[in-house]
C-alpha positions as CSV (number, residue, x, y, z in Angstrom):
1,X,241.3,173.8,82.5
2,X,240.1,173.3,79.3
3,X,241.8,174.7,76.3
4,X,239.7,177.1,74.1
5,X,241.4,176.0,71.1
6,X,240.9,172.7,71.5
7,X,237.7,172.0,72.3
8,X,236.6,174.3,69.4
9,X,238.3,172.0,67.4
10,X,236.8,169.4,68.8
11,X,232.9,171.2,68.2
12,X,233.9,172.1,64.3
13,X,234.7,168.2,64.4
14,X,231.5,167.4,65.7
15,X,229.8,169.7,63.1
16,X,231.4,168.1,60.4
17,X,231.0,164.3,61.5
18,X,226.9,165.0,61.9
19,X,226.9,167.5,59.0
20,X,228.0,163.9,57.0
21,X,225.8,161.9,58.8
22,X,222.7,164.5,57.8
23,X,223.7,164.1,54.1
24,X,224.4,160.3,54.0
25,X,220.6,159.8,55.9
26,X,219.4,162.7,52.9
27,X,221.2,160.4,49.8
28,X,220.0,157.3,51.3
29,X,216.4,158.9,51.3
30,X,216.4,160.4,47.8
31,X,217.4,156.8,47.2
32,X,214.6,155.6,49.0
33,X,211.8,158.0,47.4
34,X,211.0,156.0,44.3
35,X,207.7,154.2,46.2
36,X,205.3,157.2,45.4
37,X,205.8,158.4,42.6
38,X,206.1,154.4,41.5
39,X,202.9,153.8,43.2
40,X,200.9,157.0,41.2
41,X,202.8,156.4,37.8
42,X,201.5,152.6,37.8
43,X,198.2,153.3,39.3
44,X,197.7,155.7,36.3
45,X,199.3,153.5,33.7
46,X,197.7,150.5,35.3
47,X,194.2,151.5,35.2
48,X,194.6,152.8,31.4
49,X,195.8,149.6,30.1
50,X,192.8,147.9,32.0
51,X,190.5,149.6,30.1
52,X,191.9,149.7,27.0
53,X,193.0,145.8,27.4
54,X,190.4,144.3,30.1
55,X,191.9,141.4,31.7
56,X,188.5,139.5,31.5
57,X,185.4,140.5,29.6
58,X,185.1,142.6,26.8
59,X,185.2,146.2,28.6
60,X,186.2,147.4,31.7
61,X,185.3,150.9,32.9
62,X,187.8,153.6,33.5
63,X,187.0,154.2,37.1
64,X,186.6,150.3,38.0
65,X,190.0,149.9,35.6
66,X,191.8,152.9,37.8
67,X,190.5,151.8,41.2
68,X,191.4,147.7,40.7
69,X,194.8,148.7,39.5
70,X,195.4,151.3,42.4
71,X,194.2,148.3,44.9
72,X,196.5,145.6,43.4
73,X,199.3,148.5,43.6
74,X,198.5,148.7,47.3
75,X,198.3,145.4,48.7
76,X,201.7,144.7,46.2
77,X,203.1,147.6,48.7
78,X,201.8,146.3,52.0
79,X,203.5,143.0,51.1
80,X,206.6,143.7,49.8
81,X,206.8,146.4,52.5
82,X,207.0,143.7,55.5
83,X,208.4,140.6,53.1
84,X,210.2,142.0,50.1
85,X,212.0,144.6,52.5
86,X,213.6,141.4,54.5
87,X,214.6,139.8,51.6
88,X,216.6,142.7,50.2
89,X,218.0,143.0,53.4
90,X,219.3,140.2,52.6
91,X,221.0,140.4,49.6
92,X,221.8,144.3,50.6
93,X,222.4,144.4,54.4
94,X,223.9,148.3,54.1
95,X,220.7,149.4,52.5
96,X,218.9,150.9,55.9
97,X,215.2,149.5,56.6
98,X,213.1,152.2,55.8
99,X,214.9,152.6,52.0
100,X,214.7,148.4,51.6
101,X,211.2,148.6,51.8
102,X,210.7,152.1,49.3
103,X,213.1,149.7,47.1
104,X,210.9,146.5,47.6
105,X,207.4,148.6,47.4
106,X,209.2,150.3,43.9
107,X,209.8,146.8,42.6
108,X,206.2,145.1,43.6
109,X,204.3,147.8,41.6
110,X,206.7,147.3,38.7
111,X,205.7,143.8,38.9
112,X,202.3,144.3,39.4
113,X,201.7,146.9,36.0
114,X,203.9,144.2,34.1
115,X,201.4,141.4,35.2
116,X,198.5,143.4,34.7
117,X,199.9,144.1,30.8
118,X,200.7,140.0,30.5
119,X,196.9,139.1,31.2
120,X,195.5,142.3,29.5
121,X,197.3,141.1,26.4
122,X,196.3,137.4,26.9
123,X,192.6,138.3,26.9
124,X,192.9,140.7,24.2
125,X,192.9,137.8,21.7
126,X,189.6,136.8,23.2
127,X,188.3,140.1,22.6
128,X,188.9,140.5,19.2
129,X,187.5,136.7,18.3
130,X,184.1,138.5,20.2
131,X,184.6,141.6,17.9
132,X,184.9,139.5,14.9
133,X,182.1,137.0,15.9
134,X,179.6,140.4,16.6
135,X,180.3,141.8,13.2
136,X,179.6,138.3,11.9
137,X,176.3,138.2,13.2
138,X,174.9,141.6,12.9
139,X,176.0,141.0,8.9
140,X,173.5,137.7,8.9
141,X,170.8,140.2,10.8
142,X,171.1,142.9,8.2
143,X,170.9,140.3,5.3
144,X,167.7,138.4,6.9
145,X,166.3,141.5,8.0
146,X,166.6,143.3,4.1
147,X,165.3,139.6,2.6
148,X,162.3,139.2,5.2
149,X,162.0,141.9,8.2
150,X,159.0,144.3,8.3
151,X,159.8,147.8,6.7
152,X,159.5,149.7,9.8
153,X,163.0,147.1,10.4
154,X,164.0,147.9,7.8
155,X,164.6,151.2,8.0
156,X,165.8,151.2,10.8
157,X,168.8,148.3,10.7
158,X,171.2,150.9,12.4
159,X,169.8,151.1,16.1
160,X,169.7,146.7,16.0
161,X,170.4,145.6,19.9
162,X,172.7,142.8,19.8
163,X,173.6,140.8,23.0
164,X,175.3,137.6,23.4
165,X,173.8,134.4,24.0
166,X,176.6,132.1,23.6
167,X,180.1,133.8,23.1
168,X,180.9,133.2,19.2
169,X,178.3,130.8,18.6
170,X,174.9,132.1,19.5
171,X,173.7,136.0,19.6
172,X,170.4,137.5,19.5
173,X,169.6,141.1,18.0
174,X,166.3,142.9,17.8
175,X,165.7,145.8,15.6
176,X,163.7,148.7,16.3
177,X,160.6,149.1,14.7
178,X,158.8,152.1,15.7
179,X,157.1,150.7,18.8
180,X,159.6,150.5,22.1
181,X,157.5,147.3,23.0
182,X,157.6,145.2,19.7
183,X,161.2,145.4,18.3
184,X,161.6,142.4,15.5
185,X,164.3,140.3,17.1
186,X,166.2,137.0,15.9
187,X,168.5,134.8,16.5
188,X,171.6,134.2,15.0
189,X,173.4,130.5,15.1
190,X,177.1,130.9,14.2
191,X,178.0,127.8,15.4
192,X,175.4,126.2,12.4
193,X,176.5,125.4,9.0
194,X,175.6,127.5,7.3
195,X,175.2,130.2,10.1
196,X,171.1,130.6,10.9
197,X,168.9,133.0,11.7
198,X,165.5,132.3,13.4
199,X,162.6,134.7,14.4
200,X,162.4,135.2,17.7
201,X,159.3,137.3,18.7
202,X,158.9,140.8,19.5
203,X,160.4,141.0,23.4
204,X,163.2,143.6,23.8
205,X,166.7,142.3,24.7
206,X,166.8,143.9,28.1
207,X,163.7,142.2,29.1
208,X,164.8,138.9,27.6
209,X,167.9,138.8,29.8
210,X,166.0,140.2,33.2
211,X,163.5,136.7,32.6
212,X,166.8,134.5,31.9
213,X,167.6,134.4,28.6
């Protein structure tokens, strides 16, 4: 016969073995929970940077910005869940599958927002030679607008359409005039010296680019 005593003790034994089994799997998935939140805070951060510092171009918008950072967040996760998990394994071989990969997945998105800083900040210099360039040329516009441009130009310098032929070189700007259909445009040679500007005819920017310009 079984003594009551004992196998009581035995059950309070049992409690306490699994009740520390429960709270080691609980620890090791708090561990384990960095991947989301990771994932939304680099996302968020990722897709601001992008559009405050594009990694090409002069200006990327804030949705495209938030959606390419969220995709290169995702496929970093999808990797380093079946690879980077391994490899940790590796180094870690206590650490149980499921919190390897949350710790890999963590990591890759890390790695991802600092890459997408790195090449935000690269380009950045390119965008501000553009920036400086622009300026340049919309100051030659003004100046050959006030010496020769129409009045109706004239007085009306502030709504000029600049667009860029060559980056830093060559750019083309037409000023409104009062008809929608007959701007006064130029072009603007940066990469002359002294700089240029030549009349270009009367054919708005956008339709000027549509033909090929």
């Amino acid at each position: 016969m079984t003594d009551p005593q004992l196998f009581r003790r035995d059950t309070h034994a049992g409690e306490r073995t699994l009740g520390r089994v429960r709270l080691t799997r609980l620890r090791w998935r708090l561990r384990g929970a960095w991947l989301w939140p990771a994932f939304a805070v680099g996302a968020l951060a990722g897709g601001l940077w992008l559009h405050a510092f594009p990694l090409t171009g002069l200006h990327t918008g804030l949705v495209p910005a938030l959606l390419l950072a969220g995709f290169l967040d995702l496929a970093a996760v999808a990797l380093a869940a079946s690879i980077g998990a391994v490899l940790l394994r590796r180094v870690r071989p206590d650490l149980p599958r499921v919190v390897a990969a949350d710790a890999a997945g963590a990591l890759a998105v890390g790695a991802v927002t600092l890459a997408l800083v790195a090449g935000g900040l690269l380009n950045h210099a390119a965008v501000a030679r553009e920036a400086r360039a622009t300026t340049r040329a919309l100051a030659f516009v003004r100046l050959a607008v006030v010496r020769s441009g129409p009045p109706a130009a004239r007085r009306n310098l502030a709504g000029a359409d600049t667009i860029r032929v060559d980056a830093g070189k060559v750019y083309r700007s037409c000023v409104p005039t009062g008809d929608p259909s007959r701007p006064y445009c130029v072009i603007v040679h940066l990469d002359a010296s002294p700089p240029r500007v030549l009349r270009d005819g009367h054919e708005p920017n956008s339709s000027w680019m549509a033909r090929g310009g």
